[in-house]
N, C-alpha and C positions, 0 to 999 in steps of 0.2 A: 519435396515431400509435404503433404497436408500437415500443418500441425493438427491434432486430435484431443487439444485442450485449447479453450479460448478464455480469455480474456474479456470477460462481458462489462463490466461498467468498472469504471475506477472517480468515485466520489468521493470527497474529500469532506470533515466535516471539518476544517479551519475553512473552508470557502462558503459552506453553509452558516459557521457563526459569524462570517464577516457580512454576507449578507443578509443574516438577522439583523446586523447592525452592532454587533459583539466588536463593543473599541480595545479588545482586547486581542483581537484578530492581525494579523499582518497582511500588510496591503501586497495586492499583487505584485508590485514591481520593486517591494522593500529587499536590500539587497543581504545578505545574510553577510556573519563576519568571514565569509569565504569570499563573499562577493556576488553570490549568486542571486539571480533572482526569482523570485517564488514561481515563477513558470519554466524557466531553466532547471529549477531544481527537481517540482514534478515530471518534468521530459525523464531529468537522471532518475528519478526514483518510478518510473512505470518502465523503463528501459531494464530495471534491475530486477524488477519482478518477473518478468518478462524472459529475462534469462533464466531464473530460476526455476520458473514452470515447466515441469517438463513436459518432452512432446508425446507421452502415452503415460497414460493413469491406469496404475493396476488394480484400481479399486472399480472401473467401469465408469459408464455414467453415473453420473452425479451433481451436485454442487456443494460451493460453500463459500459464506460472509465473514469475513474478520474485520474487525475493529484492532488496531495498531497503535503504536505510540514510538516515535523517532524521538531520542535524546538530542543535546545540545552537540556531541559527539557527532552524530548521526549513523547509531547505529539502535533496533529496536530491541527495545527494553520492556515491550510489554505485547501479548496476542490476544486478544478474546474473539473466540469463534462465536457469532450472532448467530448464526444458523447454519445447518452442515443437514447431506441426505444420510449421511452412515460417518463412523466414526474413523475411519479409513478417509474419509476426502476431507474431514477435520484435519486429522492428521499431516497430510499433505500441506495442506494450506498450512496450517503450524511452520511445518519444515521449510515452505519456500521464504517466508518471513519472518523467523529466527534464523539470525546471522544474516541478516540484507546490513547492510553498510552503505551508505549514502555519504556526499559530504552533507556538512553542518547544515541543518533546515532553517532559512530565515526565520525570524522571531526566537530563536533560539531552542523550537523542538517541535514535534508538530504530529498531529493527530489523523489519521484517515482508517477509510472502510477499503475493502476491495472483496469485490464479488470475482469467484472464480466458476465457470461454470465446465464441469467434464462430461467430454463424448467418447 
């Protein structure tokens, strides 16, 4: 079956302030207190998203941008929708990333966007 929602860009902005040069950033391959490392953990954390989307949106085409915030825990603790076409595909995006669960994010918490786009 076609999925009928994709998954268009997953940008991170702890990868854009490490390449500002933000020394406050965690380096790729810093291992979290799981063990994990920062590219291992974004595989598990777009993998998780990824189940959560579902494969047909009642709200139609659309899109929408969220800004995120993973705890030390790693689970998100904060959503802000950057841009949404109707308050229905906010919504959604809301619900697939409140209650995502990840392990622990190296650095100890970690910040991203994700664009979702619905067809």
């Amino acid at each position: 079956m076609r999925r009928s929602i994709f998954i268009l860009a997953f940008s991170l902005l702890a990868s854009a302030a490490q390449a500002a040069g933000d020394a406050n950033a965690p380096a790729p391959a810093t291992p979290a207190p799981s063990g994990l490392s920062q590219s291992k953990f974004l595989g598990l954390l777009y993998s998780e998203i990824a189940k959560r989307t579902p494969t047909t949106s009642p709200a139609g085409a659309g899109s929408a941008t969220a800004n995120f915030h993973i705890d030390a825990a790693g689970k998100v603790d904060k959503v802000t929708i950057a841009q949404s076409s109707s308050p229905k595909h906010a919504e959604i995006v809301r619900k697939i990333l409140t209650g995502l669960e990840t392990p622990p994010p190296p650095g100890g918490s970690f910040e991203g966007s994700q664009r979702f786009n619905f067809h």
